[in-house]
Short mmCIF file of the C-alpha atoms (twelve columns), coordinates in Angstrom:
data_MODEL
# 
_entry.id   MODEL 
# 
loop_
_atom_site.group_PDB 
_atom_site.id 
_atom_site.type_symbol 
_atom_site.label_atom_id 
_atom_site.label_alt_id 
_atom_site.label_comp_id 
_atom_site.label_asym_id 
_atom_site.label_seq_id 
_atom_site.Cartn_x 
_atom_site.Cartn_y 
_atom_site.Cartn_z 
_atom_site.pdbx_PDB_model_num 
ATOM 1  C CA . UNK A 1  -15.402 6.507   -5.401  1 
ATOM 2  C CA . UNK A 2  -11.817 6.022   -5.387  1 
ATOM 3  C CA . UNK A 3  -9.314  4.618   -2.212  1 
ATOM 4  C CA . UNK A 4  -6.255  5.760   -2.577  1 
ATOM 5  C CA . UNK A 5  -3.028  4.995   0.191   1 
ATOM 6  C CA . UNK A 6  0.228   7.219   -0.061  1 
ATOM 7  C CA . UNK A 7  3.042   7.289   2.198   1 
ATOM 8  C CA . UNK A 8  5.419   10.238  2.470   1 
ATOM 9  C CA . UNK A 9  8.027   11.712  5.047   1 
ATOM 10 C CA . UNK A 10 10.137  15.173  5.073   1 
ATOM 11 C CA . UNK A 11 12.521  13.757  2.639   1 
ATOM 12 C CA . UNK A 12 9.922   11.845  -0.208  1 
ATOM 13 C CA . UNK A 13 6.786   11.164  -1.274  1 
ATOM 14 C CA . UNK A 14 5.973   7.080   -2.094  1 
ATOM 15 C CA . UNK A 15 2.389   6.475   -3.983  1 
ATOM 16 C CA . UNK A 16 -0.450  7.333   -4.631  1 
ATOM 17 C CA . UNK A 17 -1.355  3.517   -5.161  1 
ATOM 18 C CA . UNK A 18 -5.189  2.963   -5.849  1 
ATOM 19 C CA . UNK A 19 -7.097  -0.429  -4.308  1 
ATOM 20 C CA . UNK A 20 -8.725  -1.574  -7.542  1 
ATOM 21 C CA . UNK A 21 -9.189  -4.928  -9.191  1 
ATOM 22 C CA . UNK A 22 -9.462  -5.224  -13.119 1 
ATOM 23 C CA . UNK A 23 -13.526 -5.914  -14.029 1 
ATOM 24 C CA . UNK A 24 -14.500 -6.858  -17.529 1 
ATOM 25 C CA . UNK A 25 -14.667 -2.797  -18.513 1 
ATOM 26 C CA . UNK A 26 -11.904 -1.807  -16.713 1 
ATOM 27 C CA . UNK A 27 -10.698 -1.365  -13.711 1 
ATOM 28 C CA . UNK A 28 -12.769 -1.047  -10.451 1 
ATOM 29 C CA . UNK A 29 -12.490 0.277   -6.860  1 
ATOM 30 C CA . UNK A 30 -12.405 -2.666  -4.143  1 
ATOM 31 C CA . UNK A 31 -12.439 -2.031  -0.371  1 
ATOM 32 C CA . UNK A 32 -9.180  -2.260  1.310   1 
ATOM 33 C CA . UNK A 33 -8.661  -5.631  3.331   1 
ATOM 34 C CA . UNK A 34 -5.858  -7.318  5.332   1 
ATOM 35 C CA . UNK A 35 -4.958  -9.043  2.549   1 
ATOM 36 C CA . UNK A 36 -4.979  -6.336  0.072   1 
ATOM 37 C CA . UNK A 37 -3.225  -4.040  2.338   1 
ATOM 38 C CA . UNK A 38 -0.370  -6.775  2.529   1 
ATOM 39 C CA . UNK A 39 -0.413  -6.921  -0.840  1 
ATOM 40 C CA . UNK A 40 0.040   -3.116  -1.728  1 
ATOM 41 C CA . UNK A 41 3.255   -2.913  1.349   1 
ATOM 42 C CA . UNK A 42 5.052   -6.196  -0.314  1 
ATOM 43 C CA . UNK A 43 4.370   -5.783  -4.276  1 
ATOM 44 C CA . UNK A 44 4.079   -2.015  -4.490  1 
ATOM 45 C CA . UNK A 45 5.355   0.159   -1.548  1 
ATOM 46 C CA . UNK A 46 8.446   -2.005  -0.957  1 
ATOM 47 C CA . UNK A 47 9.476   -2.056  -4.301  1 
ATOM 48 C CA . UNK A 48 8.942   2.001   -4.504  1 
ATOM 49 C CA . UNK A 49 11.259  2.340   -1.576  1 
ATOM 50 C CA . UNK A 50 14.115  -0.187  -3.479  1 
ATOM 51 C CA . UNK A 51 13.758  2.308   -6.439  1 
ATOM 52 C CA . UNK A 52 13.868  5.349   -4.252  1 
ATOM 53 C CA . UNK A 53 16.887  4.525   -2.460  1 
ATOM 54 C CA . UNK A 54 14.951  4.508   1.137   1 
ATOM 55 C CA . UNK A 55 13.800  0.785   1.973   1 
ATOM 56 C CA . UNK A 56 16.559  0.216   4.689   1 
ATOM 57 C CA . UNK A 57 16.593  3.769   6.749   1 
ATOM 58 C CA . UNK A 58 12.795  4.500   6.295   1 
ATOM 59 C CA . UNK A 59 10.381  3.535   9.575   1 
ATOM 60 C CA . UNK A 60 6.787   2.226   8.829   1 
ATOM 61 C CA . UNK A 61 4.207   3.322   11.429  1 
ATOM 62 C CA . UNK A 62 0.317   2.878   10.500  1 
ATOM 63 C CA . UNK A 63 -2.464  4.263   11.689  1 
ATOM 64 C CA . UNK A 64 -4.252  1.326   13.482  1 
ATOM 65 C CA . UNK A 65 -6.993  1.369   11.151  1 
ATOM 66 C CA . UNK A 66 -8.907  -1.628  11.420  1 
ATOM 67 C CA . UNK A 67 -8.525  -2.930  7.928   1 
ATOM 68 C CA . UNK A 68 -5.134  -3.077  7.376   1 
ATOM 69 C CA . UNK A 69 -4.710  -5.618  9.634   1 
ATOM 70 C CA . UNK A 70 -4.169  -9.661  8.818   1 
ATOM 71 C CA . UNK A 71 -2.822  -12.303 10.611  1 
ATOM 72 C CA . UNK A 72 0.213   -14.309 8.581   1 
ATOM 73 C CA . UNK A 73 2.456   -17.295 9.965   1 
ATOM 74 C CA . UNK A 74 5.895   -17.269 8.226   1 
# 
């Protein structure tokens, strides 16, 4: 069992990025939480969209699935 999230849009494709954690043999697939979800947009999708050239003219819109959701106060 493997989750996997990718984004992509007519012009690129960003990902795939796997939700695993590192176990004592390895890497291992974790369930995707609000707080890993925030975790994969800020330390891995953002910075793929810096590389890629897209970060300020690309439009984020999820899918309203229950776990990517987390309250933050900022």
């Amino acid at each position: 069992k493997v989750t996997v999230w990718c984004g992509f849009t007519a012009a690129f494709i960003v990902g795939p990025f796997f939700f695993e954690e590192l176990g004592p043999s390895g890497p291992v697939n974790c369930p995707v939480n609000g707080t890993r979800y925030e975790s994969l947009l800020r330390n891995q999708l953002i910075p793929a969209l810096e590389r890629c050239g897209f970060v300020d003219s690309t439009i984020f819109i999820q899918d309203g699935d229950s776990s990517a959701y987390i309250q933050t106060s900022e």
